[in-house]
C-alpha positions in Angstrom: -3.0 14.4 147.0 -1.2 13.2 150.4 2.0 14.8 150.6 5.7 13.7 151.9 7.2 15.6 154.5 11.1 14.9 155.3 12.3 15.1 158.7 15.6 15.3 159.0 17.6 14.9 162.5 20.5 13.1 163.6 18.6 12.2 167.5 17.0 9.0 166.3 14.9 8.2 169.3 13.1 11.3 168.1 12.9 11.2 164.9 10.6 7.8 165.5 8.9 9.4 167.9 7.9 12.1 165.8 6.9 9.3 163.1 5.1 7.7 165.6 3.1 10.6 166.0 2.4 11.9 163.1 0.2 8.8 162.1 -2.7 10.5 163.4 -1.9 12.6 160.3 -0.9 10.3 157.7 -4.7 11.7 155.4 -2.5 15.0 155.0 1.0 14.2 154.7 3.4 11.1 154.9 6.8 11.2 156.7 10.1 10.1 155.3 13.4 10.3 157.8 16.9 11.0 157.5 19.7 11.1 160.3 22.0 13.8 158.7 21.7 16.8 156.0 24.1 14.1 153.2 20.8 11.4 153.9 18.3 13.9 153.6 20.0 15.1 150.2 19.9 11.8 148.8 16.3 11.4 149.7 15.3 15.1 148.3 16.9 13.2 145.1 14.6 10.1 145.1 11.4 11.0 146.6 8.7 14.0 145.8 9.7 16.0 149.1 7.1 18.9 149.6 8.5 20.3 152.7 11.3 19.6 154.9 11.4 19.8 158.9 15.0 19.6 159.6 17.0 20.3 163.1 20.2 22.7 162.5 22.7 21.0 164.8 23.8 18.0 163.2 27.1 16.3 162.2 28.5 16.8 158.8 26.0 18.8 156.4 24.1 20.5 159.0 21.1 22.2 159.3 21.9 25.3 157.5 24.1 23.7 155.1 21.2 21.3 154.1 18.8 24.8 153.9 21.5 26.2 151.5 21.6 23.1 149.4 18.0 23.2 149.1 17.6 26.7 147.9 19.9 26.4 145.3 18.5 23.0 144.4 15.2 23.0 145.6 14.3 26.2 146.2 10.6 25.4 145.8 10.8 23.0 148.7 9.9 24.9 151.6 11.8 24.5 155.0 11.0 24.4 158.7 13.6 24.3 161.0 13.8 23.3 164.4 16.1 25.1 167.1 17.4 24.2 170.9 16.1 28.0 171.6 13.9 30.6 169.7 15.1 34.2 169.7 14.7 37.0 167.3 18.3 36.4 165.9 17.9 32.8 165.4 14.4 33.6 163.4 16.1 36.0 161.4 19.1 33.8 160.4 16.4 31.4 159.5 14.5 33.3 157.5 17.8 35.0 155.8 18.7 31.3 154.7 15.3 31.0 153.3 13.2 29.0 156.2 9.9 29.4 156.2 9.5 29.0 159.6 11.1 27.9 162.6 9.7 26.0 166.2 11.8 25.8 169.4 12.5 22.4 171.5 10.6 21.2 173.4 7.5 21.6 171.3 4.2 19.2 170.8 3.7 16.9 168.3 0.6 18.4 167.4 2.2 22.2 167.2 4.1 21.2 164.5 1.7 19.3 163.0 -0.5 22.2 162.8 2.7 24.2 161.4 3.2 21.8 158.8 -0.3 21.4 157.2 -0.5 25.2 157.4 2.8 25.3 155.4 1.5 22.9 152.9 -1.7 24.6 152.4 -0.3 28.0 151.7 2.5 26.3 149.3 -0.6 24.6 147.4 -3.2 27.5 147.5 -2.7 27.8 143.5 -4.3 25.1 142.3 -4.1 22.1 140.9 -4.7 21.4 137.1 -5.0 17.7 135.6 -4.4 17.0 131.5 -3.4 20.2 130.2 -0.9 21.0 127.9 1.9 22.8 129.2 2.6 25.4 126.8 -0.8 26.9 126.5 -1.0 27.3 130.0 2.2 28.4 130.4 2.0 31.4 128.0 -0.8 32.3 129.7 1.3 33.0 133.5 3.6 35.0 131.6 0.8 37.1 130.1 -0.5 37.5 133.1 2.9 38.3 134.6 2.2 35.8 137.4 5.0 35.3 140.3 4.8 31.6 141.0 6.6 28.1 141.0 5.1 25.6 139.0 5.4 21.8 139.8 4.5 19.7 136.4 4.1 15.9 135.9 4.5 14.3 132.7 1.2 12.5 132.1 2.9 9.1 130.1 6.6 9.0 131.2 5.6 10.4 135.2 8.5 12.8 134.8 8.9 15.4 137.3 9.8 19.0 136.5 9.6 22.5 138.3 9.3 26.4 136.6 10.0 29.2 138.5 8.6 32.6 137.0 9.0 36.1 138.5 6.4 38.8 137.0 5.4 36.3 134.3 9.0 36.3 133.4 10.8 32.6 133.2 13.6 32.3 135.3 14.5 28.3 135.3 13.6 25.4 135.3 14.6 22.2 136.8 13.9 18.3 135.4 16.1 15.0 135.7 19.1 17.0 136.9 18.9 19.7 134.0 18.2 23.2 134.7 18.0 26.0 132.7 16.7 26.0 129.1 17.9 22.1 128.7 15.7 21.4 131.3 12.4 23.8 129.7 12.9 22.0 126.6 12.7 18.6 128.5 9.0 19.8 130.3 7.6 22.0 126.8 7.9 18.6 124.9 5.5 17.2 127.1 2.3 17.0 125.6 -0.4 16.3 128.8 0.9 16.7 132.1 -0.6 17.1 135.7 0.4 20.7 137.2 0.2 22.1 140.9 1.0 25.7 141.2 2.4 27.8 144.0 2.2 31.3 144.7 5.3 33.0 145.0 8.7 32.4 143.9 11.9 31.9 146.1 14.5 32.1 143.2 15.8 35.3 142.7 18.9 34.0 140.1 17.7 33.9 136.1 19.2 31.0 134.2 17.0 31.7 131.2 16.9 34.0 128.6 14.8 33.3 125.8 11.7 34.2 125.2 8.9 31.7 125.9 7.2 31.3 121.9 11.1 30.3 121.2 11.4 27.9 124.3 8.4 26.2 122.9 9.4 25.9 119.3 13.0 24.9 119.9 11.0 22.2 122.2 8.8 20.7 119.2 11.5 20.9 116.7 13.5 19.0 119.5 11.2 16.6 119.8 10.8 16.1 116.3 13.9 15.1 116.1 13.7 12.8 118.7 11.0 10.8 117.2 11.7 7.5 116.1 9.5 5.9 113.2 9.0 2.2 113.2 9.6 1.9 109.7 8.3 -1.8 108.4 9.6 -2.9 105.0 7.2 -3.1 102.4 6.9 -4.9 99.1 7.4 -2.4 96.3 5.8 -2.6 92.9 8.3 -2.7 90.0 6.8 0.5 88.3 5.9 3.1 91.1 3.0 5.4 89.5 4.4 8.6 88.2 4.5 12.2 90.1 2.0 14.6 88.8 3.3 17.6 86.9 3.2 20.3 89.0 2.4 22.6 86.2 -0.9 21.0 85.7 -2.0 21.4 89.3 -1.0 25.1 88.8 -3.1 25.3 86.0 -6.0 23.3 87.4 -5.9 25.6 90.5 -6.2 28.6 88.5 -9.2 27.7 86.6 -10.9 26.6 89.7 -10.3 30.2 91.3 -11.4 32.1 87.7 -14.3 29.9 87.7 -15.7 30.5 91.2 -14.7 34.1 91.7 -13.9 35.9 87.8 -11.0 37.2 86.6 -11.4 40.4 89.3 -10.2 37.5 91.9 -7.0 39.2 92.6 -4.4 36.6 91.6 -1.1 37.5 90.6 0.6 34.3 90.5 1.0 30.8 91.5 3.9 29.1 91.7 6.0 26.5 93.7 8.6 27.5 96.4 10.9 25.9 98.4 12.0 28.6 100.5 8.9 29.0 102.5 9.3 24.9 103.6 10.9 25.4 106.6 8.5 28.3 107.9 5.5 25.7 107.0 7.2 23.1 109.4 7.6 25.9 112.5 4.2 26.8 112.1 3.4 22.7 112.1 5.3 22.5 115.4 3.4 25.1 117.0 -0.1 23.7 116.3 0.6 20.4 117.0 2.3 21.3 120.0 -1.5 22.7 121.2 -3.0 19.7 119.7 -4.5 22.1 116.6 -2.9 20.1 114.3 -0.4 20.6 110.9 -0.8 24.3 109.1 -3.4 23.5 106.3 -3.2 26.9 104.3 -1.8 30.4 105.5 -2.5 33.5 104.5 0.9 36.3 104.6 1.2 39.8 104.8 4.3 41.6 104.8 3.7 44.8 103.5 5.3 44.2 100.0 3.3 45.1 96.7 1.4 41.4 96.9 0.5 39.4 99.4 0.5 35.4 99.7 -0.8 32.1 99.8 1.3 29.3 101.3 -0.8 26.2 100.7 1.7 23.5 102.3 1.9 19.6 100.0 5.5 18.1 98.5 6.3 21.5 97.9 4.9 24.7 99.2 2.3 26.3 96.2 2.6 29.7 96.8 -0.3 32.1 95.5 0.7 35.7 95.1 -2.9 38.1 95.3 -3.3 41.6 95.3 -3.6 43.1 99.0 -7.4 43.8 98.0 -8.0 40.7 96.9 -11.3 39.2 98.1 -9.4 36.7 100.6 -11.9 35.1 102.4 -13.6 33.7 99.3 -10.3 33.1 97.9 -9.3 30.9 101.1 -12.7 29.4 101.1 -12.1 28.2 97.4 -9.1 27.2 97.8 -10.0 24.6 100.8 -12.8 23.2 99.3 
């Protein structure tokens, strides 16, 4: 994927000569121009900027005030910047402020093209992934306590978010103007998205502080929410068919166990409760949320004197069993 570069510098005569030659390079990266740091902050708010060449004298927002702006911003945009002289002091400002790199006047056209694909190269060397869903990879960088910065692209609306991690660990993210846990709701509800990821992390600051299984489920639930049905009206019949009596599924269900496995199955109970609705619809979040669909039947232990059952419908049929229960013929019945 070609790449946009900004170059930002208020000596226009240069700024189209660098254009100019920089076509000779247009397979590897594209050039966009601003005249001042204000210009080149608008256009870091339009465009997908990958890397920004900027000079540090300038009127207004100078050089180092645009580099400040971008790493509180932006600080997965990496920065170049270009001096009247090179010294050791002036590198180490640079790279104090959070430049990447730096390259004295006068300098060729073709130095700093060289300096710029070699920045773009190292800020891609992660990888690139295409149609993936975002939360399942995702869990898997903290796992593997991964530093990196993460640049994701909703598949259908071709929204455009960033995630910075540190050590696996989620720090922010940014999307739209959010940032924070606003904005990792925003990019978890995405369901297939295009990702590019970056080694290393430039934030240091943590705006997050949940844990990542919660991020994702607050996202679902979110979304959820968010989902408007298009309802179409419907001619009713004037006598709707009557509910079944819960008490003869019960029944039914129980003979169908006693019949396949004996009356050593290990059922205790069946019965219908409300409570455990809510913890059905979580777990119906999650799976759809990795495309695994709603929770057909679950099986519960929490160390009490049964265990249970939840077969989700209407209302949640729960099925209380011994602990030694034989459970995988009992779930196997109980699907079929």
């Amino acid at each position: 994927m070609i790449k946009n570069v900004l170059l930002v510098d208020d000596d226009h005569e240069m700024l189209l000569t660098l254009k100019e030659g920089f076509q000779k390079f247009k397979d590897s990266f594209l050039i966009l121009l601003a005249s001042d740091g204000l210009k080149a902050v608008e256009s870091l708010k339009k465009h997908t900027i990958s890397l920004v060449v900027t000079d540090l004298k300038m009127p207004g927002m100078d050089g180092f005030e645009l580099l400040a702006h971008i790493m509180e911003h932006s600080p997965d945009i990496p920065v170049i910047v270009i001096t009247g002289y090179s010294t050791p002091e002036m590198e180490h400002l640079a790279r104090e402020g959070g430049a990447v790199g730096h390259i004295a006047k006068p300098f060729l056209i073709e130095k700093l093209a060289r300096q710029i694909m070699t920045t773009l190269r190292k800020e891609s060397d992660g990888g690139t992934l295409h149609n993936v869903s975002s939360g399942m990879f995702l869990q898997l960088v903290e796992m593997e306590q991964k530093t990196c910065t993460i640049r994701l692209e909703d598949k259908f609306s071709r929204k455009k978010g960033i995630l910075f991690f540190q050590e696996g660990e989620l720090l922010d993210a940014r999307v739209n103007g959010l940032q924070g846990e606003n904005a990792a709701y925003e990019i978890f509800s995405w369901d297939q998205v295009n990702l590019s990821i970056q080694n290393g992390c430039a934030l240091k600051e943590k705006r997050i502080f949940s844990e990542m299984p919660h991020l994702i489920l607050e996202a679902a639930r979110r979304k959820d929410e968010n989902v408007v049905e298009d309802i179409q009206p419907s001619v009713m019949e004037e006598v709707e068919p009557s509910e079944p009596d819960p008490e003869d599924i019960i029944l039914k269900i129980k003979e169908k166990i006693k019949d396949k496995l004996g009356p050593f199955c290990g059922l205790e109970d069946i019965y219908q409760d409300n409570s455990w609705d809510s913890r059905i619809q979580q777990l119906s979040r999650v799976g759809n949320f990795f495309n695994m669909g709603d929770l057909e039947m679950g099986y519960i232990d929490k160390g009490e004197k049964n265990d249970f059952i939840l077969l989700p419908g209407e209302k949640t049929t729960v099925f209380a069993v011994n602990p030694k229960c034989p459970r995988d013929k009992l779930l196997q019945v109980l699907s079929e």
